[in-house]
Each structure stands twice: as structure tokens, then as C-alpha cells.
C-alpha positions in Angstrom: 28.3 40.7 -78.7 31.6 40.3 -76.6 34.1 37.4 -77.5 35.7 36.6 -74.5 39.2 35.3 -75.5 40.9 34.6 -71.7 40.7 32.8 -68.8 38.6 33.8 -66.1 39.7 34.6 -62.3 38.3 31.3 -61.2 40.5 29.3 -63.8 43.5 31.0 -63.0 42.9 30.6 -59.1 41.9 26.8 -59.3 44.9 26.3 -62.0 47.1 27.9 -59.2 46.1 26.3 -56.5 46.4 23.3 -58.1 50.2 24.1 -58.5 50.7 24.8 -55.3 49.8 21.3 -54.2 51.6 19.6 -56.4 54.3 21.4 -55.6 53.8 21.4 -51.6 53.7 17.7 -51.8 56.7 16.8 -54.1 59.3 19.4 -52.4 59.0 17.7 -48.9 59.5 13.9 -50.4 62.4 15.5 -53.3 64.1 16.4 -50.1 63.6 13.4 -48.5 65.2 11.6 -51.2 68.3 13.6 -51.3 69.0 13.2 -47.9 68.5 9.6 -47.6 70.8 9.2 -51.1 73.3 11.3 -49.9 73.7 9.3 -46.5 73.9 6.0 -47.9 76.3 7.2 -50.3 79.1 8.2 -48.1 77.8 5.1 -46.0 79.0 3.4 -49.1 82.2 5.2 -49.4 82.8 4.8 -46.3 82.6 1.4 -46.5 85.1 0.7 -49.2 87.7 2.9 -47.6 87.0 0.3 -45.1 87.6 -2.5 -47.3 90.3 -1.4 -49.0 92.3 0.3 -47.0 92.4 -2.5 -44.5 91.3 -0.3 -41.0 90.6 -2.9 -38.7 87.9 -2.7 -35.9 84.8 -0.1 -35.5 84.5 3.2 -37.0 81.8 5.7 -36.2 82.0 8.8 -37.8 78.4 11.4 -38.4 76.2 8.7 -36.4 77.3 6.0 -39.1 78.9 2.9 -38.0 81.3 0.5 -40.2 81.8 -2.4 -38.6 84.7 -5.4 -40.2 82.9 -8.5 -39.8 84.6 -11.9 -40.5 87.2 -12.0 -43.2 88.9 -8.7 -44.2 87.1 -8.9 -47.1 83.9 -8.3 -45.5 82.3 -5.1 -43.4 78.7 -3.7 -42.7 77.2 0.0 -42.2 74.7 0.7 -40.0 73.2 4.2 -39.8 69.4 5.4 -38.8 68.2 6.9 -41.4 65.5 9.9 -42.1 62.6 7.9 -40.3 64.8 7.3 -37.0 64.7 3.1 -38.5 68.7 1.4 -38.1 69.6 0.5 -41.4 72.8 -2.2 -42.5 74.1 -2.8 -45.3 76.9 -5.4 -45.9 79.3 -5.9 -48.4 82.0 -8.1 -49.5 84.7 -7.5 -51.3 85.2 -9.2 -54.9 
């Protein structure tokens, strides 16, 4: 009698192509993710060099916008995002 101690080609190929979902799905969104982050970071350094460095009127630098609203102690970014949607963000300075 044989004792079969392995995994047959039907395992490995269903264990494989289960991999390669996962993986096809997560990639796309992981990217996603970075992009969006790394937008609304320097949207977000952008913004304090705009508070603290006391530029006055509208900057638009890389399709962002930051805009001094009010007091100088107070701006806005506005920037589309991944999705094509404007996105603002305001902040005001302690």
C-alpha cells in the first residue's frame, strides 16, 4: 500500500489561486491608500506653511488649493482626491 504524504495538484492549484485573489484585490486598494495619504499629507504641510509663515491670499500648487480664510490664524485645502470628489479640510491655528 502507498502512503501518500503530499499535496495533490488540485490543492496546490486551488491554494494558489486563492493567493492570487487575495492578492489581486488588496494591491489595487494598498495603493489606493498610499496615494490618497500621501496627498493629504502634503495638503497638510502645505497648510501649515500657510499658517505659519503668514503667506496671504490663494496658493495653488499640484492641483491643491490653500486658501487663508478669516483671521490669519485660519486656512482651508481643497484638493480632488483619487475618486475625482473636491475634498477641504480646515484648520486653525492654536
Amino acid at each position: 500500500m502507498f502512503e501518500d504524504k503530499g499535496f495533490t495538484l488540485i490543492e496546490v492549484v486551488s491554494a494558489l489561486l486563492v493567493l492570487v485573489i487575495i492578492t489581486a484585490g488588496t494591491i489595487p486598494v494598498a495603493t489606493q491608500l498610499h496615494e490618497e495619504r500621501e496627498a493629504v499629507s502634503r495638503s497638510y504641510d502645505a497648510l501649515h506653511l500657510l499658517l505659519y509663515e503668514e503667506q496671504k491670499g490663494i496658493v495653488e500648487e499640484n492641483g491643491v488649493k490653500y486658501v487663508r480664510k478669516g483671521s490669519a490664524s485660519n486656512g482651508c485645502v481643497t484638493w480632488n482626491d483619487s475618486s475625482g470628489k473636491e475634498r477641504e479640510v480646515c484648520m486653525q491655528k492654536p
